[in-house]
PyMOL commands that place a pseudoatom at each C-alpha (Angstrom):
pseudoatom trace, name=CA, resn=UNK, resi=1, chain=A, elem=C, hetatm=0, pos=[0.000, 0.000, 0.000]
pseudoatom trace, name=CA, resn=UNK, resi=2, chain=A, elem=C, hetatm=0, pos=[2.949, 2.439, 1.108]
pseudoatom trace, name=CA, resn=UNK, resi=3, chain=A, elem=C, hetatm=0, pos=[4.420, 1.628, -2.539]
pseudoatom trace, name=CA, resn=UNK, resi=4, chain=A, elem=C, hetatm=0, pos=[1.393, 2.366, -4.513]
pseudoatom trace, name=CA, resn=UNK, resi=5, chain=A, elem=C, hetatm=0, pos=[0.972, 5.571, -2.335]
pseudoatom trace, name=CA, resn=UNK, resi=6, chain=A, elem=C, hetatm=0, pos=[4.415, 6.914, -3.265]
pseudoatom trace, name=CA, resn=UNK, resi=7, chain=A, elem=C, hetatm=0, pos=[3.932, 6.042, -6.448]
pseudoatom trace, name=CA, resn=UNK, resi=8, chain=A, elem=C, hetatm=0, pos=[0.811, 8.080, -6.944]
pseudoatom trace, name=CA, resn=UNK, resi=9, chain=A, elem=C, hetatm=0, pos=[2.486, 10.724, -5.272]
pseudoatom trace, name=CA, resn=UNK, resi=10, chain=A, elem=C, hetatm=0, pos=[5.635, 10.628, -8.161]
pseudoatom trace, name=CA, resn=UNK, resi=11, chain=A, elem=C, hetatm=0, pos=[3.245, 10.488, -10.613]
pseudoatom trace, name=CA, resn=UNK, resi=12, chain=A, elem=C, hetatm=0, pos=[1.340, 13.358, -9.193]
pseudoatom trace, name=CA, resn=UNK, resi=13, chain=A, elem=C, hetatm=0, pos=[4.469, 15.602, -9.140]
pseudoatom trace, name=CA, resn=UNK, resi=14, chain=A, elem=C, hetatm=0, pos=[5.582, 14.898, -12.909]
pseudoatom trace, name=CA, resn=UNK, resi=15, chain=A, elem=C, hetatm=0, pos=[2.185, 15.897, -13.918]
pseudoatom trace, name=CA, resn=UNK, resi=16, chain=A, elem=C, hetatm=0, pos=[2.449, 19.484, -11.704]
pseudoatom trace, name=CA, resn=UNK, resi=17, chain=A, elem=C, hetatm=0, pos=[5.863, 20.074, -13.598]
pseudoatom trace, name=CA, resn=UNK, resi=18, chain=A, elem=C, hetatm=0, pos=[4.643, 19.082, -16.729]
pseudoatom trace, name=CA, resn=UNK, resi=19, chain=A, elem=C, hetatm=0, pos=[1.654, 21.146, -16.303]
pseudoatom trace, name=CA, resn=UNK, resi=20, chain=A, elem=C, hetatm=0, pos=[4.030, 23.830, -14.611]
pseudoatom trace, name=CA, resn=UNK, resi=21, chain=A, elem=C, hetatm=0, pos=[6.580, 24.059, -17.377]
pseudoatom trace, name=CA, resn=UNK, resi=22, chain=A, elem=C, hetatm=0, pos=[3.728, 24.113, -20.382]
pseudoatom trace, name=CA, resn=UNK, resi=23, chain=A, elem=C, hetatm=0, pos=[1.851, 26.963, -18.768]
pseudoatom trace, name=CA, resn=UNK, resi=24, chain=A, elem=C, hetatm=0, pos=[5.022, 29.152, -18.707]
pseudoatom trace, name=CA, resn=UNK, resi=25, chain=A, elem=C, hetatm=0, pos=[5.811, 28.508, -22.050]
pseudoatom trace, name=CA, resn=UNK, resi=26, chain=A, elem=C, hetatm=0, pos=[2.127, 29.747, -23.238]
pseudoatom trace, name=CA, resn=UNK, resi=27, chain=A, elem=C, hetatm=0, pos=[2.835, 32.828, -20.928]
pseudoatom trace, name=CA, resn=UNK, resi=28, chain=A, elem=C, hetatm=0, pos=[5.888, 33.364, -22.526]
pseudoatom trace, name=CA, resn=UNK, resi=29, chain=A, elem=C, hetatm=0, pos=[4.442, 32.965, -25.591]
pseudoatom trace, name=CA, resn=UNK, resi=30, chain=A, elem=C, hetatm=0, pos=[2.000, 35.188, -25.001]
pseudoatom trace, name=CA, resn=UNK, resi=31, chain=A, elem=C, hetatm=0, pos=[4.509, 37.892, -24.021]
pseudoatom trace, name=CA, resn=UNK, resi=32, chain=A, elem=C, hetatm=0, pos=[6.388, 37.194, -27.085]
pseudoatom trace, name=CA, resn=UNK, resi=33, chain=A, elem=C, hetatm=0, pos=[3.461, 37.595, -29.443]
pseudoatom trace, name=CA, resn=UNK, resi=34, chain=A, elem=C, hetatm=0, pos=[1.927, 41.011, -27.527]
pseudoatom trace, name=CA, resn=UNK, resi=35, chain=A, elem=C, hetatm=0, pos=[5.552, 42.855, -27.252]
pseudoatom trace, name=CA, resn=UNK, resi=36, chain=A, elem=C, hetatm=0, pos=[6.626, 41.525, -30.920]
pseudoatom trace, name=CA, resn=UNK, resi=37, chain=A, elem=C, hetatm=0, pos=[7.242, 44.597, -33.149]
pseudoatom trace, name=CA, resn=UNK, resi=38, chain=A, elem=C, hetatm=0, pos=[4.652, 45.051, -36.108]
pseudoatom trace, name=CA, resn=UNK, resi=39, chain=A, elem=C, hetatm=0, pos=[5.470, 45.100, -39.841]
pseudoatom trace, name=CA, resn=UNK, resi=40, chain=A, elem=C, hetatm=0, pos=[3.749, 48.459, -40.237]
pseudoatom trace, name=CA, resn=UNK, resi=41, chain=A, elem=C, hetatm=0, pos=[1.457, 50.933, -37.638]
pseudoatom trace, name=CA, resn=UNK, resi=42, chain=A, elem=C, hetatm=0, pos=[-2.156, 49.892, -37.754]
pseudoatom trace, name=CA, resn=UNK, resi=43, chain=A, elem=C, hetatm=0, pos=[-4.590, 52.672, -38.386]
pseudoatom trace, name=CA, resn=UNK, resi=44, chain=A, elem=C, hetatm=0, pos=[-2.128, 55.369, -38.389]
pseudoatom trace, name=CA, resn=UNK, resi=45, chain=A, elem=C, hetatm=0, pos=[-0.926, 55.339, -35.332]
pseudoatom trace, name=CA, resn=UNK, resi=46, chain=A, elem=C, hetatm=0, pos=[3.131, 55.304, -35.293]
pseudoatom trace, name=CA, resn=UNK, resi=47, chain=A, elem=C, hetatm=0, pos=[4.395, 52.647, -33.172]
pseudoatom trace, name=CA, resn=UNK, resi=48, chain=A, elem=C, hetatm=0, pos=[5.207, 54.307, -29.700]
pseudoatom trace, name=CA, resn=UNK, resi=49, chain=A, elem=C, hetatm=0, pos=[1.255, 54.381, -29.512]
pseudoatom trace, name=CA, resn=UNK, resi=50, chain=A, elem=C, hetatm=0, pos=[1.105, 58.176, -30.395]
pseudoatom trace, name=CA, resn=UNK, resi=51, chain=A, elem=C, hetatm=0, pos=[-0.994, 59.599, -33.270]
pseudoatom trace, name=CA, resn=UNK, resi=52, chain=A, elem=C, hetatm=0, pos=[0.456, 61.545, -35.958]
pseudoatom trace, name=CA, resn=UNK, resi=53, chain=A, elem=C, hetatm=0, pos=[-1.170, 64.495, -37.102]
pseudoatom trace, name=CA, resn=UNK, resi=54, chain=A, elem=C, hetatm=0, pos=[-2.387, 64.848, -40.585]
pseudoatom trace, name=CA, resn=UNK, resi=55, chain=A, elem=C, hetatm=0, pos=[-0.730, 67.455, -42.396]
pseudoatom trace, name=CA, resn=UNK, resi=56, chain=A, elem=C, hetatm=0, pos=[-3.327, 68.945, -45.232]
pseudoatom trace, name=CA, resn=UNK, resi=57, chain=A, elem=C, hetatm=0, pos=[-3.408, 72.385, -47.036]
pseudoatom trace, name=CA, resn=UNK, resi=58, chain=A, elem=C, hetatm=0, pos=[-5.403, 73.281, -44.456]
pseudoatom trace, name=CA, resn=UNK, resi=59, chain=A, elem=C, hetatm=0, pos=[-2.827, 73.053, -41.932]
pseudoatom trace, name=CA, resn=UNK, resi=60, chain=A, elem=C, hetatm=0, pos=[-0.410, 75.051, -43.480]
pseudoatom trace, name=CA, resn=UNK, resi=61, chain=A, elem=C, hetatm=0, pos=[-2.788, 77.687, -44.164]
pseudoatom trace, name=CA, resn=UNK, resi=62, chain=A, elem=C, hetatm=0, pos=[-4.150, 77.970, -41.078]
pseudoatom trace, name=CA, resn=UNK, resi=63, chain=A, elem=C, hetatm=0, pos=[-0.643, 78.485, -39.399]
for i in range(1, 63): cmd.bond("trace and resi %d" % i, "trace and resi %d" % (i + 1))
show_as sticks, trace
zoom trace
């Protein structure tokens, strides 16, 4: 009984580090996909998050 007992409890632990070590790598995944640079800004806004301003003929008349 003491043999099946430890053994259930080895098997239990490979499963938490399995488990462990395949949720950090989706995490880190994660992280890599959300900090990734992008190939080019999507709807016009440059990539440090700002919005650039729209230079017309109105703009430089109105200056």
């Amino acid at each position: 009984m003491k043999k099946l007992l430890a053994l259930a409890v080895v098997v239990g632990g490979v499963f938490f580090l399995i488990k462990r070590n395949r949720d950090a790598k989706a995490e880190a995944d994660l992280w890599r996909e959300a900090t990734a640079p992008t190939e080019r800004p999507a709807n016009g806004v440059s990539p440090n998050g700002s919005a650039p301003a729209k230079a017309g003929s109105d703009a430089a008349s109105k200056n």
